[in-house]
Backbone of each chain as ProteinMPNN parsed JSONL, in Angstrom:
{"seq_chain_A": "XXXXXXXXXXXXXXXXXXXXXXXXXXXXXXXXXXXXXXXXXXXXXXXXXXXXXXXXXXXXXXXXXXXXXXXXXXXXXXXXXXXXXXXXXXXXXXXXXXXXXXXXXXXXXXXXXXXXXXXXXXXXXXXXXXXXX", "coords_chain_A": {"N_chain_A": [[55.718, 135.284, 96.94], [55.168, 132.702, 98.889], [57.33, 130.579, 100.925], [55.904, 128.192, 101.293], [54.46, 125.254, 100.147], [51.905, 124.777, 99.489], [48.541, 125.538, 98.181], [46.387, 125.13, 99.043], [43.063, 125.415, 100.921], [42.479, 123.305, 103.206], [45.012, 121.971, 103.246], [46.571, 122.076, 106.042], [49.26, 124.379, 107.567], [52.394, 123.696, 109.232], [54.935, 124.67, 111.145], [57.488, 123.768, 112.7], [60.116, 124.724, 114.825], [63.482, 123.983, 115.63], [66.356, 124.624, 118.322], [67.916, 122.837, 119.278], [71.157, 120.808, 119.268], [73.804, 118.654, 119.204], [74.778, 118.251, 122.128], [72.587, 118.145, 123.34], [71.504, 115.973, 123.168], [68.576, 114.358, 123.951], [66.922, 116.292, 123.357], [66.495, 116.289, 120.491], [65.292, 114.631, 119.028], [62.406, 114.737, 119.041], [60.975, 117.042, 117.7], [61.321, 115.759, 114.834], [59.979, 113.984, 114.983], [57.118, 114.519, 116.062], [56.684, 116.256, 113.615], [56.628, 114.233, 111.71], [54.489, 112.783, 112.327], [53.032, 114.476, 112.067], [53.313, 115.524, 109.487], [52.142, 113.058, 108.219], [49.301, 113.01, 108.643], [48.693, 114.651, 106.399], [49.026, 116.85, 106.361], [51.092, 119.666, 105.461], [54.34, 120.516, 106.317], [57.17, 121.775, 107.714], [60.682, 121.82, 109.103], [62.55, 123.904, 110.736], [65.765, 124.748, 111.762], [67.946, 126.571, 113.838], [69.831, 128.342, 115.792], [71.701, 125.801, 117.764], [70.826, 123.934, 116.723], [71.132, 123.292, 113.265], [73.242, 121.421, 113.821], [71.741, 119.129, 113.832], [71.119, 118.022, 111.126], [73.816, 118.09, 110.165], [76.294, 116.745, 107.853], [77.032, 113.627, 109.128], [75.787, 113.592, 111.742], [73.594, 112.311, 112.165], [74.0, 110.192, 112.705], [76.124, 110.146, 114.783], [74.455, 111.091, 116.823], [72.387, 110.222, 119.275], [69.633, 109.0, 120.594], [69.256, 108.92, 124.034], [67.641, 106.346, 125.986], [66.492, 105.343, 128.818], [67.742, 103.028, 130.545], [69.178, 101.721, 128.615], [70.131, 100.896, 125.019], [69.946, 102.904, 122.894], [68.579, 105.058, 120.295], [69.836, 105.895, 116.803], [69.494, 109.498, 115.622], [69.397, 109.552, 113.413], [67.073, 108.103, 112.048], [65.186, 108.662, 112.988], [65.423, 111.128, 111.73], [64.932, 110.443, 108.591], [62.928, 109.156, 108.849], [60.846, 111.515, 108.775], [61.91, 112.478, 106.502], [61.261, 110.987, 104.279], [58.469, 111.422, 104.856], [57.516, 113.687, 103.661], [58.759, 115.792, 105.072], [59.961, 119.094, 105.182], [63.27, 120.748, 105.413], [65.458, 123.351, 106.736], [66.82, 125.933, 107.198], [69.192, 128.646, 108.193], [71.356, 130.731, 107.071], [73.207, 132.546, 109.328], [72.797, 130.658, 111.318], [74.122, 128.738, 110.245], [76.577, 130.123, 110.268], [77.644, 130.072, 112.563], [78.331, 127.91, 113.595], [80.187, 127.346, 111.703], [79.741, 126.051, 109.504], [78.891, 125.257, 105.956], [76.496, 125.015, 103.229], [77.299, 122.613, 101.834], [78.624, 120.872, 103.981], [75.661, 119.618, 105.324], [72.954, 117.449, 105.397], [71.891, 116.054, 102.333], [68.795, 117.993, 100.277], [68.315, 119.429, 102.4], [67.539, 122.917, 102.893], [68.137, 126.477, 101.946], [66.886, 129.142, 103.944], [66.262, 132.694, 104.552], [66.015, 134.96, 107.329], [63.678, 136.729, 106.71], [62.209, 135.273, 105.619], [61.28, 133.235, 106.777], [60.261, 134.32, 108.675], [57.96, 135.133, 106.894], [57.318, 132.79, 106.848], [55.791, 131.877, 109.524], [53.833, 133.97, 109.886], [52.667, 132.851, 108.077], [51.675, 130.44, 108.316], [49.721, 127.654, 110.135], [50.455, 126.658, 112.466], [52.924, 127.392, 114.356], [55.544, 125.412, 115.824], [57.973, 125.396, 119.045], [61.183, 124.245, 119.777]], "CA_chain_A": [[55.613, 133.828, 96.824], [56.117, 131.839, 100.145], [57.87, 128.955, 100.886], [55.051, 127.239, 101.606], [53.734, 125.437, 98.915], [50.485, 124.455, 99.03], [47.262, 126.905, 98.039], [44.807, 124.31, 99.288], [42.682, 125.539, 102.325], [42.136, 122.317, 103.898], [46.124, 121.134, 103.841], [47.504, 122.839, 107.118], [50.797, 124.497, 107.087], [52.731, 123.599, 110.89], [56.362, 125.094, 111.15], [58.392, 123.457, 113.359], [61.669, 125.108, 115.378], [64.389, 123.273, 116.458], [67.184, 125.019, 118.241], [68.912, 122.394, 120.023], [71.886, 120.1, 118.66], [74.487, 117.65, 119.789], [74.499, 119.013, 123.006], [71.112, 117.915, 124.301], [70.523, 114.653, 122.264], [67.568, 114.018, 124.463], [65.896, 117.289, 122.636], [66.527, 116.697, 119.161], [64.358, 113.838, 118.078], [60.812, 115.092, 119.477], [60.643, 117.915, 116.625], [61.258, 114.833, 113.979], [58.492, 112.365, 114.94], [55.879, 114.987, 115.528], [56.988, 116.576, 112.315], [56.413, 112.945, 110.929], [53.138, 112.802, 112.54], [51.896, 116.267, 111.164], [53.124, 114.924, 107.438], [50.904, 111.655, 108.115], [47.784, 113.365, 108.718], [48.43, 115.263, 105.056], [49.872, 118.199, 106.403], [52.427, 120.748, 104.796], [55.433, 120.071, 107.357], [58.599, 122.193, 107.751], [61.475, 121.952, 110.262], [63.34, 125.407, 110.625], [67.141, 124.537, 112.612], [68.458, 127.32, 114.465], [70.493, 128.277, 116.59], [72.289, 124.6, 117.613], [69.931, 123.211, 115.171], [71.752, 122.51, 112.302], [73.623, 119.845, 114.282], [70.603, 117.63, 113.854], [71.034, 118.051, 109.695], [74.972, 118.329, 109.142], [76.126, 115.309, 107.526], [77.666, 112.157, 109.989], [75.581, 113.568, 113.063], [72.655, 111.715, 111.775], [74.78, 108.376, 113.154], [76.914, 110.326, 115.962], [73.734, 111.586, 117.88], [72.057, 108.974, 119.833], [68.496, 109.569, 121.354], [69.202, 108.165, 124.943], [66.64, 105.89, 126.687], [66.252, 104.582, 130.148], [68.175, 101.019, 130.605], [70.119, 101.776, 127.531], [69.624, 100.927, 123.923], [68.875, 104.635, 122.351], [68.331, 104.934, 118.915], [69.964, 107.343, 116.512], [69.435, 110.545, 115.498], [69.034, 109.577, 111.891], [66.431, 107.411, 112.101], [63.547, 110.131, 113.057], [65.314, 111.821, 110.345], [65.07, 109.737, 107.584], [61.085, 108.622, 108.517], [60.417, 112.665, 108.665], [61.87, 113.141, 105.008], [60.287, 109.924, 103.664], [56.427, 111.611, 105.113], [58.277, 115.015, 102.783], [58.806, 117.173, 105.697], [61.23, 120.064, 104.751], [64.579, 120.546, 106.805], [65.569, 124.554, 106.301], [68.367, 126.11, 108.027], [69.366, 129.948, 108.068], [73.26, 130.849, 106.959], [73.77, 132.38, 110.35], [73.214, 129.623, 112.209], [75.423, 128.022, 110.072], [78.687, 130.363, 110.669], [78.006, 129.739, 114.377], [78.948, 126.544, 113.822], [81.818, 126.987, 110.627], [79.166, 124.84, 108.39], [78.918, 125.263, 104.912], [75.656, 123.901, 102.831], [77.65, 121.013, 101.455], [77.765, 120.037, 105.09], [74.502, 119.446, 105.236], [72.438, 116.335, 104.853], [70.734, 115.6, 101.119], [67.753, 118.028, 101.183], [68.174, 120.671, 103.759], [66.988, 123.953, 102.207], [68.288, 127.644, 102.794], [65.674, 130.627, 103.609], [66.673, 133.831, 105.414], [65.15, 135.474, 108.002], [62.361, 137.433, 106.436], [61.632, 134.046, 104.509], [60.773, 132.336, 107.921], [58.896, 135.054, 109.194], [56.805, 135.22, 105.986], [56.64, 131.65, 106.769], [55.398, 132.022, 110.456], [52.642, 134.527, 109.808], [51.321, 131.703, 106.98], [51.011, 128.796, 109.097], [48.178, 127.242, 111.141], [51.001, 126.162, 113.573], [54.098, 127.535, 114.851], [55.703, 125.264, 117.358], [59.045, 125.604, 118.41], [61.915, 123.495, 120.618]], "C_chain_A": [[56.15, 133.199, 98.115], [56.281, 130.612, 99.948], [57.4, 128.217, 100.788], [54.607, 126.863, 100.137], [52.133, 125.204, 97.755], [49.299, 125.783, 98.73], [45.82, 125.907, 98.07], [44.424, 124.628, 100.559], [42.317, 124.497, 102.985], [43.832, 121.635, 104.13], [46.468, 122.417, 105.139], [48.696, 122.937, 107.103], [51.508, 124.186, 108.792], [54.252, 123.767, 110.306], [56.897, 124.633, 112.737], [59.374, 124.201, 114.135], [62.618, 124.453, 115.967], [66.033, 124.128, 117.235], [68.319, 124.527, 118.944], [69.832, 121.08, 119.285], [72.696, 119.173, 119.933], [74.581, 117.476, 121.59], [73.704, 118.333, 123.945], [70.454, 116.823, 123.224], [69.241, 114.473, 122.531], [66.576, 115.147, 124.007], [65.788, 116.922, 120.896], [65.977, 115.829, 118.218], [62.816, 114.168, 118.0], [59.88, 115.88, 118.351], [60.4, 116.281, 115.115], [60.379, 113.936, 113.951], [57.433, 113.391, 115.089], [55.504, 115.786, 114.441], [56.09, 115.122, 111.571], [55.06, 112.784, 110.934], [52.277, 113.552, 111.801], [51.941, 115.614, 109.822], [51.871, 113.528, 107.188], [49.636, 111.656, 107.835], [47.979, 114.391, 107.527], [48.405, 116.657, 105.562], [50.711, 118.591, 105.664], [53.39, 121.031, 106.262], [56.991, 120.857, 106.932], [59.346, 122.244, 109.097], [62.44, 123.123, 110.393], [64.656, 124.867, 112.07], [67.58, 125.736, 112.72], [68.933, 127.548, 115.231], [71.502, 127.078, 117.0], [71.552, 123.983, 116.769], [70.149, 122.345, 114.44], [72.428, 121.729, 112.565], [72.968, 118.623, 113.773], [71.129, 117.194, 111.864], [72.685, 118.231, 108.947], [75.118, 116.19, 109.586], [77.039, 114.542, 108.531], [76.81, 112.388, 111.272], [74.247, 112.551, 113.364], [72.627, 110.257, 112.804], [75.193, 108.456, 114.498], [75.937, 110.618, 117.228], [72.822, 110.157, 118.708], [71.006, 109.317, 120.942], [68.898, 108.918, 122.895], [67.825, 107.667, 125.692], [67.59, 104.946, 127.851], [66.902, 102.917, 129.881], [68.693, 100.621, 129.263], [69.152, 101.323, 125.698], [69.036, 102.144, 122.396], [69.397, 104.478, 120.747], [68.918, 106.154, 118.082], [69.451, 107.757, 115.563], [68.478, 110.253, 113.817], [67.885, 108.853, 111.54], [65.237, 107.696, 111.757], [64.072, 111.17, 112.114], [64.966, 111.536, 108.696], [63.279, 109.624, 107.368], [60.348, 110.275, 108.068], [61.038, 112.834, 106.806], [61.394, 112.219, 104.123], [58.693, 110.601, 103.515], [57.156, 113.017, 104.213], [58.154, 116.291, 103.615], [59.833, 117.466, 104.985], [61.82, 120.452, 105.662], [64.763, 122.052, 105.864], [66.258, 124.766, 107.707], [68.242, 127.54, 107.284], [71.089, 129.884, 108.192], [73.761, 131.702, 108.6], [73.976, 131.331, 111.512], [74.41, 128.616, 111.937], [77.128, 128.407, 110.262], [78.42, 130.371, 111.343], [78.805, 128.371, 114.063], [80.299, 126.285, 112.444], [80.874, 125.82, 109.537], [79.043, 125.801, 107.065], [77.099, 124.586, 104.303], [75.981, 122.682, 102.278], [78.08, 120.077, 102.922], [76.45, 119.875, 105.485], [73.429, 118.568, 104.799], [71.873, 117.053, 103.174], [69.198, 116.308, 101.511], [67.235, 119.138, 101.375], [68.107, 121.94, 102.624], [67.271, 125.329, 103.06], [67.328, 128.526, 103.035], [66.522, 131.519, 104.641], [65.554, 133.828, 106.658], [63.625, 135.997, 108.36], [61.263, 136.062, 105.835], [60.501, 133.069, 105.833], [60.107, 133.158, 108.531], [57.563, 134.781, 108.723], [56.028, 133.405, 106.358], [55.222, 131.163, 107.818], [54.177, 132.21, 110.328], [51.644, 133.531, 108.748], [50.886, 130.682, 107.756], [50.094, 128.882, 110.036], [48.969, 127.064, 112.311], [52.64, 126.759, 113.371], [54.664, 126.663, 115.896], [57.518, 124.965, 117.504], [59.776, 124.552, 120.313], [63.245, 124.176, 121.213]], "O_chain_A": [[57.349, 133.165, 98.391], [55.745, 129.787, 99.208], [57.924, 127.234, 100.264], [54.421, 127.644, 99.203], [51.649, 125.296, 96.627], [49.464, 126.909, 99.199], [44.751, 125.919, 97.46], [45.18, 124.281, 101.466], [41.402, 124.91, 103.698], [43.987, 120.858, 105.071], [46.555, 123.61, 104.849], [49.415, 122.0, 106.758], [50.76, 124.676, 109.638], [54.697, 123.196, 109.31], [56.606, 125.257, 113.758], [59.465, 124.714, 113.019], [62.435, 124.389, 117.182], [66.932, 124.15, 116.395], [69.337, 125.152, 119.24], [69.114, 120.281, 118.685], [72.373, 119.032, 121.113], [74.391, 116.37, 122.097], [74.028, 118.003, 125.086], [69.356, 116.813, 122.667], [68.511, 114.389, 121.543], [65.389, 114.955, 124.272], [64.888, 117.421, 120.219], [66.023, 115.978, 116.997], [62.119, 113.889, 117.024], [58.7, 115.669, 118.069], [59.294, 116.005, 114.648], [60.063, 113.207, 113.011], [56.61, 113.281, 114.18], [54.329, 116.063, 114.202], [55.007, 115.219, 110.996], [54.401, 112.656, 109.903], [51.236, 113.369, 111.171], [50.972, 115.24, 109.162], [51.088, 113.245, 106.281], [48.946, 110.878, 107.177], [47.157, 115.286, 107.723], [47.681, 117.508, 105.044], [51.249, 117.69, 105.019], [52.978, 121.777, 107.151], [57.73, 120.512, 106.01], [58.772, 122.644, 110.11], [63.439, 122.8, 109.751], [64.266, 124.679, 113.222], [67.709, 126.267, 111.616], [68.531, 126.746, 116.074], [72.55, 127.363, 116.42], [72.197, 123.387, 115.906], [69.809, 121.163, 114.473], [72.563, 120.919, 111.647], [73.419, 117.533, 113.423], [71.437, 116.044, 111.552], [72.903, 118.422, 107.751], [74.76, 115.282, 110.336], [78.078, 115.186, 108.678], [76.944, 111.47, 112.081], [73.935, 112.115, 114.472], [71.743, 109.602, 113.357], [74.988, 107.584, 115.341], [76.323, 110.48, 118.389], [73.003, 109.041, 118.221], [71.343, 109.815, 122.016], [68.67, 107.736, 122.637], [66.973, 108.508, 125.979], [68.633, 104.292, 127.853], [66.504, 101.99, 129.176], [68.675, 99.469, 128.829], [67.964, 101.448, 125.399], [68.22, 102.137, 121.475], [70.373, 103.901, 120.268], [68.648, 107.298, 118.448], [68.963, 107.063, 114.671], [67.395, 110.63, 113.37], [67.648, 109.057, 110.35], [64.478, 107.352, 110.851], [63.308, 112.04, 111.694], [64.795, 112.392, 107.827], [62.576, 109.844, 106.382], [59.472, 110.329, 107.205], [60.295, 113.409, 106.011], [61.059, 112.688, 103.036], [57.923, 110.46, 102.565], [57.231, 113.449, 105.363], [57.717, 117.389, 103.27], [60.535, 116.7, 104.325], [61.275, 120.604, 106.755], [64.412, 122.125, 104.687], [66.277, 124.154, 108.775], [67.588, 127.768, 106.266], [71.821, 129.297, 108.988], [74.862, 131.317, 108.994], [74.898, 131.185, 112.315], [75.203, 128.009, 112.655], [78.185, 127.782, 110.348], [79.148, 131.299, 111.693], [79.934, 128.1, 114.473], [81.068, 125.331, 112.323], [81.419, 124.903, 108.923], [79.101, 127.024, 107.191], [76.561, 123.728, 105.002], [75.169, 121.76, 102.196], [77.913, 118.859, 102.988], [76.464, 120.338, 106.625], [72.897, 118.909, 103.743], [71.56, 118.223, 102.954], [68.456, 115.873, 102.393], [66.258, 119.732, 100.918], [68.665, 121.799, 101.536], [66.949, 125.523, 104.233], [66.734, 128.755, 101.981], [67.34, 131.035, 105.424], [64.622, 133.058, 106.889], [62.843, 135.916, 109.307], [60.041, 135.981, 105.703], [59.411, 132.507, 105.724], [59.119, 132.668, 109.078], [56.538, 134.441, 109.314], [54.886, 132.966, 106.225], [54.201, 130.551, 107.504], [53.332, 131.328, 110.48], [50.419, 133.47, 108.647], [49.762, 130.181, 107.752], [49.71, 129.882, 110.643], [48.347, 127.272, 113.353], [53.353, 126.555, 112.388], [54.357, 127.032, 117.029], [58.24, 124.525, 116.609], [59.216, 124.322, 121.385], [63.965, 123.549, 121.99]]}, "seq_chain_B": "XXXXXXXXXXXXXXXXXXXXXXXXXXXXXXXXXXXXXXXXXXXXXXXXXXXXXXXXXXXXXXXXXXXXXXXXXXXXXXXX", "coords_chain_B": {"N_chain_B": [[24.854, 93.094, 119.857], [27.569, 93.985, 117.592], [27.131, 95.489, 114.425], [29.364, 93.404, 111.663], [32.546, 94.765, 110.054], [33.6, 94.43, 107.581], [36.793, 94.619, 105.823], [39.069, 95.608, 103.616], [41.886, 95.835, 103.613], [44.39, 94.623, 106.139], [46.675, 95.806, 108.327], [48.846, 95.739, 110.599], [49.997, 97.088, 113.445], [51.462, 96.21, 115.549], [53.432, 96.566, 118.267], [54.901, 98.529, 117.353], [55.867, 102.046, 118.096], [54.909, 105.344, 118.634], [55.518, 107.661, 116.334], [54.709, 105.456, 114.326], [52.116, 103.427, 113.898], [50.69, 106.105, 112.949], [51.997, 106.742, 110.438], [52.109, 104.197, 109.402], [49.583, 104.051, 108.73], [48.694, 106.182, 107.226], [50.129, 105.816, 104.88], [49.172, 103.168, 103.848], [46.372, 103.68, 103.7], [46.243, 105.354, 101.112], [46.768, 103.119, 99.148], [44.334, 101.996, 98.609], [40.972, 101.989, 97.424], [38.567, 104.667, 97.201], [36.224, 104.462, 99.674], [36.896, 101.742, 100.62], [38.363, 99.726, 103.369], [40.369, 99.847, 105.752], [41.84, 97.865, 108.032], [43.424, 98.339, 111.098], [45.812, 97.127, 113.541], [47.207, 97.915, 116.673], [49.269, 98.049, 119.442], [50.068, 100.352, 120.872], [49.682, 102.748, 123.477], [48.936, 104.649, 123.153], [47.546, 104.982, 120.411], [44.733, 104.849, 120.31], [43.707, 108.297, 120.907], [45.093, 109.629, 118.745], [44.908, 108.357, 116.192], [41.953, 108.801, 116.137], [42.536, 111.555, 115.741], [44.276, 111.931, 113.675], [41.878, 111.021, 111.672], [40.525, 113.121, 111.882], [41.423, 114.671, 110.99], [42.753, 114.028, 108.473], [40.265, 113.547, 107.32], [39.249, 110.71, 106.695], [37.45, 108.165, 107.432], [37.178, 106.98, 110.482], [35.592, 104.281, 111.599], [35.175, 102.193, 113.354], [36.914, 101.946, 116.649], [38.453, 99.858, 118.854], [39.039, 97.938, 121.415], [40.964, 94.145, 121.489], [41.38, 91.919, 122.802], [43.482, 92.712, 124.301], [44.592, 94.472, 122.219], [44.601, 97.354, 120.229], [41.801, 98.041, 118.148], [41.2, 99.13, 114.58], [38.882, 100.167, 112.259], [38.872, 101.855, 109.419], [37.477, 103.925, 106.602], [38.582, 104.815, 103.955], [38.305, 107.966, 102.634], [38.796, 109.775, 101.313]], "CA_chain_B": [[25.844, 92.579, 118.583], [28.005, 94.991, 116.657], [27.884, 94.618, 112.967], [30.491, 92.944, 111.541], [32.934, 95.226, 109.353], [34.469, 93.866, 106.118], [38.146, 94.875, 105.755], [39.987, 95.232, 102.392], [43.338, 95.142, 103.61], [44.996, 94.405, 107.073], [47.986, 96.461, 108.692], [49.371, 95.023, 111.724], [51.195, 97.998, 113.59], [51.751, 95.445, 116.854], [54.875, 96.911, 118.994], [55.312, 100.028, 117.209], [55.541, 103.412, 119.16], [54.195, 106.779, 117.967], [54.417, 107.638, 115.197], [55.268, 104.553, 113.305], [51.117, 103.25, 113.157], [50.535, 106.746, 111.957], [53.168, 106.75, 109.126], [52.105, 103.119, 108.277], [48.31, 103.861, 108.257], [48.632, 106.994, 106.018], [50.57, 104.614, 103.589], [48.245, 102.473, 103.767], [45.307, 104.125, 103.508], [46.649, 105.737, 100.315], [46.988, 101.622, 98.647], [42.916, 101.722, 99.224], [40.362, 102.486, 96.804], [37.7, 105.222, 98.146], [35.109, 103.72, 99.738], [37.492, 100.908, 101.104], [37.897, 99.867, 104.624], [41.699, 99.489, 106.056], [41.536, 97.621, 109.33], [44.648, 98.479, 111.826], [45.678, 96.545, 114.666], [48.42, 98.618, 117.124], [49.396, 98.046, 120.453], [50.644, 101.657, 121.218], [48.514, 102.712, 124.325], [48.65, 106.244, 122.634], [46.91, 104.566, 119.096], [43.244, 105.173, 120.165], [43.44, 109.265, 120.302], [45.92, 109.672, 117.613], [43.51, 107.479, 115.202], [40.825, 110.051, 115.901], [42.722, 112.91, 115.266], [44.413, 111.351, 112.204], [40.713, 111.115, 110.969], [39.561, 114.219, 111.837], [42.655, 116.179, 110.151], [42.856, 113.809, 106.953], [38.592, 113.613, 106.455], [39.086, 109.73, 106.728], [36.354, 107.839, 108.792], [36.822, 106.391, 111.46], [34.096, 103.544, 111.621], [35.356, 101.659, 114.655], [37.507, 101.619, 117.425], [37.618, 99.406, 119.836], [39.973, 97.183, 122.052], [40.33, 93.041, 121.394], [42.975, 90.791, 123.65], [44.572, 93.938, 124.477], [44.824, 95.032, 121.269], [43.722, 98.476, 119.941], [41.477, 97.902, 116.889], [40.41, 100.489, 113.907], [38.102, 100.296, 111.214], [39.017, 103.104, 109.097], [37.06, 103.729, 105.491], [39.017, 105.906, 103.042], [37.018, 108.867, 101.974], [39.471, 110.817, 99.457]], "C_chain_B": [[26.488, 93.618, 117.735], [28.084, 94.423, 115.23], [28.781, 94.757, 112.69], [30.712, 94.125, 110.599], [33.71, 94.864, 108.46], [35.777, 94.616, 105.707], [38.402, 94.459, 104.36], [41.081, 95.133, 102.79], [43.477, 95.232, 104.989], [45.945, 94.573, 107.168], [48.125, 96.507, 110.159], [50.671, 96.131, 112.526], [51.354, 97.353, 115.277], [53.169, 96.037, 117.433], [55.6, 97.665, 118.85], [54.406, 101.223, 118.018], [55.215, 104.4, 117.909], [55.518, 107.202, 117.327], [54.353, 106.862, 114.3], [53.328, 103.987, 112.514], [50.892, 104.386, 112.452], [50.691, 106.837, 110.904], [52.243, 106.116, 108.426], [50.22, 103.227, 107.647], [48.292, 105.176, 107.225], [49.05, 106.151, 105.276], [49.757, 103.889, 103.046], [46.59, 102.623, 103.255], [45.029, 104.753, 101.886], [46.512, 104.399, 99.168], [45.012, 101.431, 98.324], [42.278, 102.443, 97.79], [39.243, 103.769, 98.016], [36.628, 104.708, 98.464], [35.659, 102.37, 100.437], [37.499, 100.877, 102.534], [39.431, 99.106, 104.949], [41.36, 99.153, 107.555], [43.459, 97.464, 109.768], [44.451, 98.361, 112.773], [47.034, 97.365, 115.321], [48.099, 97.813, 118.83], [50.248, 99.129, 121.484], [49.248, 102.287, 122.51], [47.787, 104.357, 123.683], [47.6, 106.566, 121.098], [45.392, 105.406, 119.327], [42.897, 107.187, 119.677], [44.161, 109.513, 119.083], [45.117, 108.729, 116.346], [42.206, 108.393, 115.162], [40.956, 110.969, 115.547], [43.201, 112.674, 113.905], [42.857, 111.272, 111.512], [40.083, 112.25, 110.574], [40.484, 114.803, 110.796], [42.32, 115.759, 108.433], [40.982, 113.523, 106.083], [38.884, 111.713, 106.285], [38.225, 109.152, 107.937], [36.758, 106.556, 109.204], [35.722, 105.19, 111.966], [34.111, 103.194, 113.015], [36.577, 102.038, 115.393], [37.785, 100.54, 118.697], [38.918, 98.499, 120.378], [40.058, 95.431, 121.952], [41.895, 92.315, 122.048], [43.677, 91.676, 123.909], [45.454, 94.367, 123.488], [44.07, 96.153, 121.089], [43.17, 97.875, 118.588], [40.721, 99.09, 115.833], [39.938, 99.979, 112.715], [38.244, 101.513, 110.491], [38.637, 103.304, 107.342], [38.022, 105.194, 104.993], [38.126, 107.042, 102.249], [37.377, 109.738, 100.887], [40.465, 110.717, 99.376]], "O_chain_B": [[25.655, 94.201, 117.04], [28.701, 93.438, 114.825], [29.441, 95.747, 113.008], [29.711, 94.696, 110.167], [34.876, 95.115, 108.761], [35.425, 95.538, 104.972], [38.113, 93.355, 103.898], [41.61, 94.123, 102.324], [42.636, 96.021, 105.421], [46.693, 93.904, 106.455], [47.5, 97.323, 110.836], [51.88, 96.055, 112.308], [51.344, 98.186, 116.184], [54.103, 95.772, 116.677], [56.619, 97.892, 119.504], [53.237, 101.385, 118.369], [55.264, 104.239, 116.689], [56.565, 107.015, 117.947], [53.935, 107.328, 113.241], [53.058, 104.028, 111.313], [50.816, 104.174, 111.242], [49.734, 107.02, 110.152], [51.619, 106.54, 107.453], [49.727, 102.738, 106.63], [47.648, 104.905, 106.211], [48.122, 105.481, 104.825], [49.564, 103.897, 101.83], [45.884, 101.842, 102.617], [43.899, 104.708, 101.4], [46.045, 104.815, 98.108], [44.691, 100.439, 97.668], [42.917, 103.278, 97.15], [39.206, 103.718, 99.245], [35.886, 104.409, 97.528], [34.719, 101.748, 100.932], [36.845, 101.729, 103.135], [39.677, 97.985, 104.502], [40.729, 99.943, 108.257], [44.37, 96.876, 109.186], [43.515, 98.893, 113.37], [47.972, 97.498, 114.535], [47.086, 97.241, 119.234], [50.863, 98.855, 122.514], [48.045, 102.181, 122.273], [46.683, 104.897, 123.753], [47.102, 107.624, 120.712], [45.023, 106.369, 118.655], [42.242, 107.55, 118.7], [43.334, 109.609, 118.176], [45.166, 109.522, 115.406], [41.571, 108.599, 114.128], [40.041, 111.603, 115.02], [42.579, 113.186, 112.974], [42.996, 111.691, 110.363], [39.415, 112.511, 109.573], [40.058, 115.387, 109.8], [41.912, 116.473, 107.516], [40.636, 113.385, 104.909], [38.445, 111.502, 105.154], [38.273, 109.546, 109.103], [36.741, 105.465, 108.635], [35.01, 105.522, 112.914], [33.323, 103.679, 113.826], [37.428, 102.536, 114.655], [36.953, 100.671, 119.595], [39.852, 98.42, 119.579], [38.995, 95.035, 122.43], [43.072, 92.328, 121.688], [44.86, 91.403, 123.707], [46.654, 94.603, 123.623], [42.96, 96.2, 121.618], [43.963, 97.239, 117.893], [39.817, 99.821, 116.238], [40.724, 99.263, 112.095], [37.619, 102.426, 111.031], [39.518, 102.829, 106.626], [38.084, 106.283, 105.565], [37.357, 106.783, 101.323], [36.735, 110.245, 99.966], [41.06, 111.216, 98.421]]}, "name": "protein", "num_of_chains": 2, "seq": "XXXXXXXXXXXXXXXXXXXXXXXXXXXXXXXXXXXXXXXXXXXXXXXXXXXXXXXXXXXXXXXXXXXXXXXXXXXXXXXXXXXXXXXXXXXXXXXXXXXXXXXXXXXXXXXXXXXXXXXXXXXXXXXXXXXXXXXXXXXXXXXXXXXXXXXXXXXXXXXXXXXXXXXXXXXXXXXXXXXXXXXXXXXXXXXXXXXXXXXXXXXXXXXXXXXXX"}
C-alpha cells in the first residue's frame, strides 16, 4: 500500500524534496509555492523534509524564517506554508532527520506526517515527478 | 471581430504573484457549474503560460487568452 493515495491515472503524483532549513531562508519557500501550484492543477502533492528540512515544519519557525527580498519587506516562512496545506499538499519528514536536529514529532507543525526510508523510496519509484531542493 | 464570451463569474487576481491566480482560479473554477465560463483577470507577467498549463494538466479549456490595458485576460470553461 503506498503513501500515495490516489488510484486515478489521470491525477499525477509529484514528490517534492526539501533539504534546506533556517540556514538558507532564501531556499525554503520555492518547494512550497510550486508544491501549491502542482496541488492547483489537481495534482497529488507531497513535500518530503530532509536533511535541514524539518526546520521549515517545526513549530515557531513558520514566523522566525523570513523569505528575504530585494529592498526589504520579506515575507514569512509560514505563509507559503499555510497556502500549500490549504491546496492539501502533504508535509512528511523522516525520524532521522529529526535526531539531527533533537526534534521530536510534537515539534512539528499540525499535519506533518512520518514515513521511513523505504516508504519514500516506494514513494519515488510511484510518482510522475521527483523534484528535489 | 472576436466573439464576445459570456462569463458566469469574475475573479480579479490583479497584483498577485505566482501562484496566488493559480490557487484562486482552481477555487474558483470548482464554484462553477460544468459547462460554465470563469473569466480571470491577473497582472502576473508569468499568468499567460501558467493558464495554459493549468488547462492542459486539469482538462479545463482554455477558450481565450488575451491581453486588455495591460491586463492578462482568460476565458476559461469548466469541463469536469
Amino acid at each position: 500500500m503506498s503513501i500515495w493515495k490516489t488510484n486515478d491515472p489521470d491525477v499525477k503524483k509529484i514528490l517534492y524534496v526539501q533539504t534546506h532549513g533556517e540556514a538558507d531562508p532564501e531556499r525554503t519557500a520555492t518547494p512550497f509555492f510550486l508544491a501549491t501550484a502542482a496541488a492547483a492543477m489537481d495534482n497529488e502533492v507531497a513535500i518530503y523534509f530532509t536533511m535541514n528540512g524539518p526546520q521549515c515544519v517545526a513549530k515557531g519557525n513558520g514566523e522566525k524564517i523570513v523569505i528575504p527580498r530585494k529592498g526589504g519587506n520579506g515575507r514569512e516562512l509560514k505563509f507559503f506554508i499555510d497556502q500549500a496545506v490549504e491546496m492539501g499538499v502533504r508535509l512528511l519528514v523522516c525520524q532521522p532527520s529529526l535526531d539531527l536536529h533533537g526534534y521530536t514529532m510534537d515539534d512539528m507543525i499540525e499535519g506533518v506526517e512520518m514515513i521511513g526510508g523505504a516508504a519514500f523510496n516506494d514513494m519515488a519509484c510511484d510518482a510522475d515527478a521527483v523534484i528535489g531542493f | 471581430m472576436m466573439d464576445v464570451i459570456k462569463e458566469d463569474q469574475v475573479l480579479d487576481c490583479s497584483g498577485m504573484l505566482c501562484p496566488m491566480p493559480v490557487v484562486k482560479t482552481s477555487k474558483a473554477i470548482k464554484t462553477l457549474e460544468v459547462g460554465q465560463v470563469l473569466k480571470m483577470i491577473a497582472t502576473d507577467p508569468g499568468a499567460p503560460p501558467d493558464m495554459e498549463a493549468w488547462s492542459r494538466q486539469t482538462g479545463n479549456e482554455l477558450l481565450r487568452s488575451m491581453q486588455d490595458e495591460g491586463k492578462f485576460v482568460f476565458y476559461i470553461r469548466r469541463v469536469k
